[in-house]
Backbone as JSON, one array per atom type, in Angstrom:
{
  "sequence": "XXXXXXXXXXXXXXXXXXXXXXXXXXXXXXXXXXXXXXXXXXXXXXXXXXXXXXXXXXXXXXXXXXXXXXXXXXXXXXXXXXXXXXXXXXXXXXXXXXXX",
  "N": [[-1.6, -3.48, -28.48], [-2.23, -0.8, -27.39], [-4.81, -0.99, -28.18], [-6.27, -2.83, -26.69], [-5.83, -2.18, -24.05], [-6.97, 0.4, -24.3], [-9.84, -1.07, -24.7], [-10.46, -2.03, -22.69], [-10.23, -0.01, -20.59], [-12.96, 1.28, -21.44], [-14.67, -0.55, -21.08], [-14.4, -0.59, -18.33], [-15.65, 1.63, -17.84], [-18.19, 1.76, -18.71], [-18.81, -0.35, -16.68], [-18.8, 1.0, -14.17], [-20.46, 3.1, -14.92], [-23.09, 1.47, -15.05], [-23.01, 0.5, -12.2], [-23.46, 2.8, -10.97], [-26.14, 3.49, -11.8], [-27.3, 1.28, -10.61], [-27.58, -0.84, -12.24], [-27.85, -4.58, -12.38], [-25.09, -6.48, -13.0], [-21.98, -7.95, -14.37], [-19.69, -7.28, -12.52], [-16.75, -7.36, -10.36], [-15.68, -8.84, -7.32], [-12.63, -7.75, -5.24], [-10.49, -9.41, -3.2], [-9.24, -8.14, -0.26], [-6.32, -8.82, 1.67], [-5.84, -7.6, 5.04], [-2.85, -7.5, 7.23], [-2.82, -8.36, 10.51], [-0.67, -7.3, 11.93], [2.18, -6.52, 12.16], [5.9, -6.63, 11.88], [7.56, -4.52, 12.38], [10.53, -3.7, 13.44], [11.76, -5.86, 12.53], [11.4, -5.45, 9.43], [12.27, -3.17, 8.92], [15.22, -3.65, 9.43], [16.24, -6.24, 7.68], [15.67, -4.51, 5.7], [17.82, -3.5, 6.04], [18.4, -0.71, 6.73], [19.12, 2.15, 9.16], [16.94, 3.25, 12.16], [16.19, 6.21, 11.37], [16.69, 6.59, 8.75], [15.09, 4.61, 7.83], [12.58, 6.17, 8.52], [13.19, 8.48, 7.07], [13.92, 7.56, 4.66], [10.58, 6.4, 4.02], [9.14, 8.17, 4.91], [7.91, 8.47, 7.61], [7.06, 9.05, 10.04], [9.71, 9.78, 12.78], [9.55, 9.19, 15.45], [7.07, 7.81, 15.71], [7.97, 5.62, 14.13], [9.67, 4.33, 15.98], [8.06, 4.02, 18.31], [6.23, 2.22, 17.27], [7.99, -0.19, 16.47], [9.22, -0.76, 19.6], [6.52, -1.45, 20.3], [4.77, -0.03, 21.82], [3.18, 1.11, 20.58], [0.61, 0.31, 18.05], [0.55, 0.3, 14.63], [-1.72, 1.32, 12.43], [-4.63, 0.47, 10.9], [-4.51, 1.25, 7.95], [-1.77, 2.05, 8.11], [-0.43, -0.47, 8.58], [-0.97, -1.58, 5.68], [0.31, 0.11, 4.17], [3.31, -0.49, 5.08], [3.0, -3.33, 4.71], [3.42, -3.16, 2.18], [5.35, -1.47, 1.48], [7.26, -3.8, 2.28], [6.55, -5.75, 0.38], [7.48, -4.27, -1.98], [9.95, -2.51, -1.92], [11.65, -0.91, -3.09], [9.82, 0.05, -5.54], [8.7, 1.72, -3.88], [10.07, 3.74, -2.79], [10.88, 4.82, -5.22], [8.28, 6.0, -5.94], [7.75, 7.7, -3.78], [9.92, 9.06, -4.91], [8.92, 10.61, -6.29], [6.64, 12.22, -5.66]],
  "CA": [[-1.69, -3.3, -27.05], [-3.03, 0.34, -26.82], [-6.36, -0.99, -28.21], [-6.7, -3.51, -25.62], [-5.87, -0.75, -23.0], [-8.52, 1.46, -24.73], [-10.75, -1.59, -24.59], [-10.49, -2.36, -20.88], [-10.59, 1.15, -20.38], [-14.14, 1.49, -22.1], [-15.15, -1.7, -20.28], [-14.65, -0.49, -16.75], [-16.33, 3.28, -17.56], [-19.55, 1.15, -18.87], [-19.4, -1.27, -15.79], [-19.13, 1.91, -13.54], [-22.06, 3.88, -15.2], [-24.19, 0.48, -14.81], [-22.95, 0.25, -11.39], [-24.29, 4.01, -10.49], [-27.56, 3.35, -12.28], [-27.93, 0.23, -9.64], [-28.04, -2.05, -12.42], [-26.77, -5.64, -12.23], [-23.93, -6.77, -13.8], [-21.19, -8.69, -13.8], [-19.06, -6.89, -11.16], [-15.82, -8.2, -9.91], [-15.11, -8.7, -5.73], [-11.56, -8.33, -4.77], [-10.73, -9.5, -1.47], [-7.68, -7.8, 0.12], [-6.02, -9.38, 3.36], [-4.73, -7.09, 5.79], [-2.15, -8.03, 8.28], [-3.42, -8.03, 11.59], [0.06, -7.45, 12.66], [3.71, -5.98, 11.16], [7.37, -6.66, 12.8], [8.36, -2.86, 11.45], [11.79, -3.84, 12.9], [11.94, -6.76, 11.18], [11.56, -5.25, 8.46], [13.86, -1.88, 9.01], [16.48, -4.78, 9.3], [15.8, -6.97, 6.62], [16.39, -3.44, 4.41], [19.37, -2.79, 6.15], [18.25, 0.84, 7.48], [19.03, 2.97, 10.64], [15.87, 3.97, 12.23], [16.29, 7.31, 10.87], [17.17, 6.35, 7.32], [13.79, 4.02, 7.35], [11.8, 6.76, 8.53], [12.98, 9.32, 5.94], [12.99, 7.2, 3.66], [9.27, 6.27, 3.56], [8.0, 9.57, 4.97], [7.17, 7.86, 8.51], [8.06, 10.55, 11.63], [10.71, 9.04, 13.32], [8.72, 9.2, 17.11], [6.33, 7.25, 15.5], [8.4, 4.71, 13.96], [10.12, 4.33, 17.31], [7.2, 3.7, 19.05], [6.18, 0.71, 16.32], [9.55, -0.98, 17.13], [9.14, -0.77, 20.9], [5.38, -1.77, 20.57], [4.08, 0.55, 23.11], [2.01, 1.38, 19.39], [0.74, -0.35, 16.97], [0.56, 0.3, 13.26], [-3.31, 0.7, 12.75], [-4.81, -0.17, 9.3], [-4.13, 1.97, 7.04], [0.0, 2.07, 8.04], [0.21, -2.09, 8.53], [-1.16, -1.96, 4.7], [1.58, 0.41, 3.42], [3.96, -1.52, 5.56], [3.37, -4.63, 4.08], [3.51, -2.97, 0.54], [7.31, -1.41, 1.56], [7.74, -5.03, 2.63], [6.98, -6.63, -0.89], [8.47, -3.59, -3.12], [10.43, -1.34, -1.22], [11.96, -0.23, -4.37], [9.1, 0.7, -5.74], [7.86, 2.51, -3.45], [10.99, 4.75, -2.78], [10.19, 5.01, -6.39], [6.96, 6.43, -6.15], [8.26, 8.74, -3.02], [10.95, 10.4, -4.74], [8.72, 11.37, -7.47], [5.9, 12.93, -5.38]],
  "C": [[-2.5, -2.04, -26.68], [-4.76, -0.38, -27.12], [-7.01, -1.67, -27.04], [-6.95, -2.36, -24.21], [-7.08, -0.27, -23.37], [-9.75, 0.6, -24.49], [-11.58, -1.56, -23.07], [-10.76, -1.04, -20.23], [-12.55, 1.6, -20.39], [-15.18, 0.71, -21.05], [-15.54, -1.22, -19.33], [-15.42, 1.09, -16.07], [-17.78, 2.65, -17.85], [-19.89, 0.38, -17.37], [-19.69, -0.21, -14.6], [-20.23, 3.03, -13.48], [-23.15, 2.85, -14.81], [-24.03, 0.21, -13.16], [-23.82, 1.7, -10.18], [-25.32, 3.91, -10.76], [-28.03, 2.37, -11.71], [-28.52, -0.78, -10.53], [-26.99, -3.13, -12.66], [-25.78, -5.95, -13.41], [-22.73, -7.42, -13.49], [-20.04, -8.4, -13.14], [-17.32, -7.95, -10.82], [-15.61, -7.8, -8.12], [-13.55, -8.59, -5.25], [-11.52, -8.41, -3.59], [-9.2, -9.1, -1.14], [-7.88, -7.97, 1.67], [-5.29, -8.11, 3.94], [-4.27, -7.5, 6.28], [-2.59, -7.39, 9.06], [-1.87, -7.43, 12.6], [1.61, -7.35, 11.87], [5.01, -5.92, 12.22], [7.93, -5.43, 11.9], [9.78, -2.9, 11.79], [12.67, -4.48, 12.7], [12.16, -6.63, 9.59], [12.63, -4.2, 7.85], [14.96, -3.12, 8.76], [16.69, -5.81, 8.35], [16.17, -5.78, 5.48], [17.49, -2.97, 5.1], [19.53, -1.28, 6.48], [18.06, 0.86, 8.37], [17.21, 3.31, 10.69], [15.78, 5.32, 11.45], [16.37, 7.44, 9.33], [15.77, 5.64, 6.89], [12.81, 5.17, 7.45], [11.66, 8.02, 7.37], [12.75, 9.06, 4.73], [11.37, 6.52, 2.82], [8.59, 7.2, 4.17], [7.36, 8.97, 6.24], [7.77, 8.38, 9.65], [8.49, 9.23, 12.21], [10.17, 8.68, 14.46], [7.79, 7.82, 16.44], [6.69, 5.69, 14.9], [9.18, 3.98, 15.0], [9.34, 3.19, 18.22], [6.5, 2.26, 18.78], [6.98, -0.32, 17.17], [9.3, -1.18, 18.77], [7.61, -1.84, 21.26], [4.77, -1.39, 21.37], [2.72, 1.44, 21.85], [2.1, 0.24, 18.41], [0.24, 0.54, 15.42], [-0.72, 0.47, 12.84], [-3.45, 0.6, 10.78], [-4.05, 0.02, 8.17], [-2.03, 1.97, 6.91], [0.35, 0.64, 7.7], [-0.4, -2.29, 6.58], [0.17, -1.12, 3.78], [2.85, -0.45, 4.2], [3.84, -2.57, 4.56], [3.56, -4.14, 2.5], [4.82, -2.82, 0.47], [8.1, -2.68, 1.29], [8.02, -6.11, 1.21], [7.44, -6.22, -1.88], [9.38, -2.59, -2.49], [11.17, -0.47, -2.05], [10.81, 0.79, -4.99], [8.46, 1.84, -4.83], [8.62, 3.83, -3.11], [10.98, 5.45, -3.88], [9.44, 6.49, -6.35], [7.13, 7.82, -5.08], [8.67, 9.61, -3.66], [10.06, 11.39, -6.21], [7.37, 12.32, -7.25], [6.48, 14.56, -4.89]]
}
């Protein structure tokens, strides 16, 4: 297994030098969907957290999570993409919180 790692590793530092040198190659596209659109307290509820308890626990000011919920804001890119990430690991990502 490490070699493979090391392989794929090797792989994607060659496809990135050929990709700076502007020459072709076989490249990969991913296409990532955003949601145009997040029920934040749909989802607070669905994990079973107080406003206050959702907001501390993903690091999201409480005013602001508030305001979500109410819809007098919306969520703009960048938040409706961690959103939906909470949404499909929320474990993980409390995870990844408590260790920053």
């Amino acid at each position: 297994m490490p070699r493979k790692v090391a392989r794929e590793a090797i792989d994607s530092l060659k496809e990135f030098s050929d990709h700076l040198a502007k020459k072709p190659g076989k490249g990969r596209i991913t296409t990532v969907r955003i949601p145009t659109d997040v029920d934040v307290r749909a989802l607070r509820t669905r994990l079973g957290l107080s406003q206050e308890e959702f907001a501390r626990t993903y690091a999201i000011p409480l005013h602001t999570l508030r305001k979500w919920e109410q819809r007098t804001r919306r969520p703009d890119q960048a938040s409706r993409v961690y959103l939906t990430t909470i949404s499909r690991d929320p474990k993980a990502i409390r995870k990844l919180l408590a260790m920053a």
